[in-house]
C-alpha positions in Angstrom: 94.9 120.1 85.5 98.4 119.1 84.7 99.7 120.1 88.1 96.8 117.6 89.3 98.6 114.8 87.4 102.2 115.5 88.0 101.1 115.1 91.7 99.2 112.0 91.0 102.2 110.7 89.1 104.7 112.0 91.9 101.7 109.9 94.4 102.0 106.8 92.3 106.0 107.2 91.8 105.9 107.7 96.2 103.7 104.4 96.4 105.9 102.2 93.9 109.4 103.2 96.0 107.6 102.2 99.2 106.7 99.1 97.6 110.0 98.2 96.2 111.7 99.1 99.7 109.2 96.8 101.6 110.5 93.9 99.1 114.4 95.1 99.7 113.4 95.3 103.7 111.9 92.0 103.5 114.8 90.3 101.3 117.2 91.3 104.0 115.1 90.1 107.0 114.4 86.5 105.2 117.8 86.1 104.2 120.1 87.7 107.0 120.0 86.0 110.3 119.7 88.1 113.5 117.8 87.3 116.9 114.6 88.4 115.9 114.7 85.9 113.1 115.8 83.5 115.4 112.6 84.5 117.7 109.8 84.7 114.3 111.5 81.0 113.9 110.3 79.7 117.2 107.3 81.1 117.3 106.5 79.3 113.3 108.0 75.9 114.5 105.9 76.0 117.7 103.1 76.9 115.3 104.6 74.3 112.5 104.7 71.0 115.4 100.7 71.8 116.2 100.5 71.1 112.4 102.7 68.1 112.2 101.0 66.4 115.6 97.5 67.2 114.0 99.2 65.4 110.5 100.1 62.3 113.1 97.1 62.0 115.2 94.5 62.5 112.2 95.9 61.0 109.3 99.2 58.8 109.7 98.3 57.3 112.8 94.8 56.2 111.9 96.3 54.8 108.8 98.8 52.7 111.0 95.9 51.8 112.9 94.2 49.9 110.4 97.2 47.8 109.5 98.2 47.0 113.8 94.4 46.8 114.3 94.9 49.2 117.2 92.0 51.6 117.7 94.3 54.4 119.1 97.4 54.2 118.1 98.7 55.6 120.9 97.5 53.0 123.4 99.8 50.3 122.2 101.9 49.0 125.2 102.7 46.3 127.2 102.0 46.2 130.8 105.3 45.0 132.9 103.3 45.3 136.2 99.9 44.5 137.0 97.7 47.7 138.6 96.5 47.5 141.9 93.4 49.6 141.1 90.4 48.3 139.7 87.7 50.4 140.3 86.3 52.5 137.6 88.9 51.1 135.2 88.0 49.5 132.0 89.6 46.1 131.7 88.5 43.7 128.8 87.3 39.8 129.2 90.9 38.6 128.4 92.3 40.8 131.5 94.1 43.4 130.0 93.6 46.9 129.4 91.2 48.6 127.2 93.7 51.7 126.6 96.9 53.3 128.2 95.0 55.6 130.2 93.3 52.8 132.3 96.6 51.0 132.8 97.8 54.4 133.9 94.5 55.0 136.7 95.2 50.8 137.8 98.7 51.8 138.2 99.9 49.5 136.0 104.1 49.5 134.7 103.4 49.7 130.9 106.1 50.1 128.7 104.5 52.4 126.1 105.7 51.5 122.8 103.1 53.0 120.8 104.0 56.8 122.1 107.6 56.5 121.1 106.8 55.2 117.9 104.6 58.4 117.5 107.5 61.0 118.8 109.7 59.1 116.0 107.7 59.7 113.1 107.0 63.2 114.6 110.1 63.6 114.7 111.3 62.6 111.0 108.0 64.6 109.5 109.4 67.5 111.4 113.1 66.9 109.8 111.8 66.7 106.4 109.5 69.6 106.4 112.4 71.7 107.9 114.2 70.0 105.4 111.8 71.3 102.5 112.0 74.7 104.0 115.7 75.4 103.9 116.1 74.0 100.7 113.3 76.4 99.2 115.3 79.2 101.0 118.6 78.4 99.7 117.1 78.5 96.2 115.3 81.7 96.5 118.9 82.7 98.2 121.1 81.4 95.0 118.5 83.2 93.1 118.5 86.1 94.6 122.3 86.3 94.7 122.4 85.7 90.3 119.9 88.3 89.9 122.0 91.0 92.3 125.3 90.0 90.4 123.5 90.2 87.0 122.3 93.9 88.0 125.7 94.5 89.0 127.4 93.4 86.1 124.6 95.5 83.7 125.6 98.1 85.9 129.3 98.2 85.4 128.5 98.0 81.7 126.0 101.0 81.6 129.0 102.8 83.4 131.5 101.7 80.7 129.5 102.4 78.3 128.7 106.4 79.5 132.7 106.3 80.6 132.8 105.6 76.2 131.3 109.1 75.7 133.3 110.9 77.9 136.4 113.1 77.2 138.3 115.0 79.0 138.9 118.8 78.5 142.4 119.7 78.2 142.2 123.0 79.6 140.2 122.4 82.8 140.5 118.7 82.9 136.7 118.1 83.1 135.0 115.3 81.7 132.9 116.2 78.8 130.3 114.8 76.2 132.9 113.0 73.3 130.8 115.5 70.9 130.9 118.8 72.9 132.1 121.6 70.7 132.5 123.7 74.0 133.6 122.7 77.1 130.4 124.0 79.8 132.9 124.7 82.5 135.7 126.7 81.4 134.0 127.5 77.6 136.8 126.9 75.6 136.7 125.3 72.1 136.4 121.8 71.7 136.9 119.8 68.1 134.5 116.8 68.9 136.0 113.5 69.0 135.1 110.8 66.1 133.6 107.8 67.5 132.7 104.8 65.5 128.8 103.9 65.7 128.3 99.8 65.7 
């Protein structure tokens, strides 16, 4: 029975080290940069711009729309050139284009304002998301940086600390407990050493 639950314990001890290794494997791949970073990076901003287009097309752009009165925002040009083509193309009662892809089918010149108005604020949603991203990275970096220089330094004073109880036999120069009356390697006679208890 108590071989059964040194085991489990030695099981338990087995699965806590894996866990802490996963986290010290995946501190180094989120905060060392290599090529396959670089690669997991392209393939989450590909994945990120789906998200920020979707954010344009199905929330900011219908919000624009209502204050240009534009039904698509997206179909907001001006037509340099009239189209030559007008057969199976919408065109309203005023003469003009109902949207950007009937200009397009009349081969019409259209100077399509509306589009690079779109790629700008795709492009600034885009900056300040990347913008977010590295800033939450740096912190968790900063942080993790105080918390390795906080282990080191408890470290260094656990080893000062041990260094405290240490003496040094005078016979076989090994270092011994500070209240050894016998020194385990060579057995001679120690007198212990006083230390003061705070």
């Amino acid at each position: 029975m108590a071989k059964k639950n040194v085991k489990e314990a030695l099981t338990e001890n087995k699965g806590a080290k894996a866990a802490k290794k996963l986290g010290d494997d995946f501190k180094k791949f989120a905060f060392k940069g290599n090529i396959v970073d670089m690669a997991v990076g392209v393939v989450i901003g590909s994945a990120f711009t789906a998200i920020v287009n979707s954010l344009v097309k199905d929330l900011i752009t219908p919000a624009i729309s209502l204050l240009t009165g534009a039904k698509n925002y997206t179909d907001m040009f001006v037509v340099l050139k009239e189209g030559t083509v007008t057969e199976g193309v919408n065109i309203l009662a005023d003469g003009s284009y109902a949207t950007l892809a009937d200009a397009t089918a009349a081969g019409a010149v259209t100077l399509n304002y509306g589009s690079f108005i779109q790629a700008i604020i795709n492009f600034f949603l885009i900056a300040i998301s990347v913008f977010v991203v590295v800033s939450i990275i740096k912190a968790a970096d900063v942080k993790a940086k105080k918390q390795a220089a906080a282990e080191a330094a408890a470290a260094a004073e656990a080893e000062a600390a041990a260094k405290a109880l240490l003496k040094t036999c005078p016979y076989c120069l090994t270092e011994i407990h500070v209240n050894a009356t016998r020194c385990p390697h060579c057995t001679s006679e120690q007198a212990p050493v006083e230390t003061t208890e705070a």
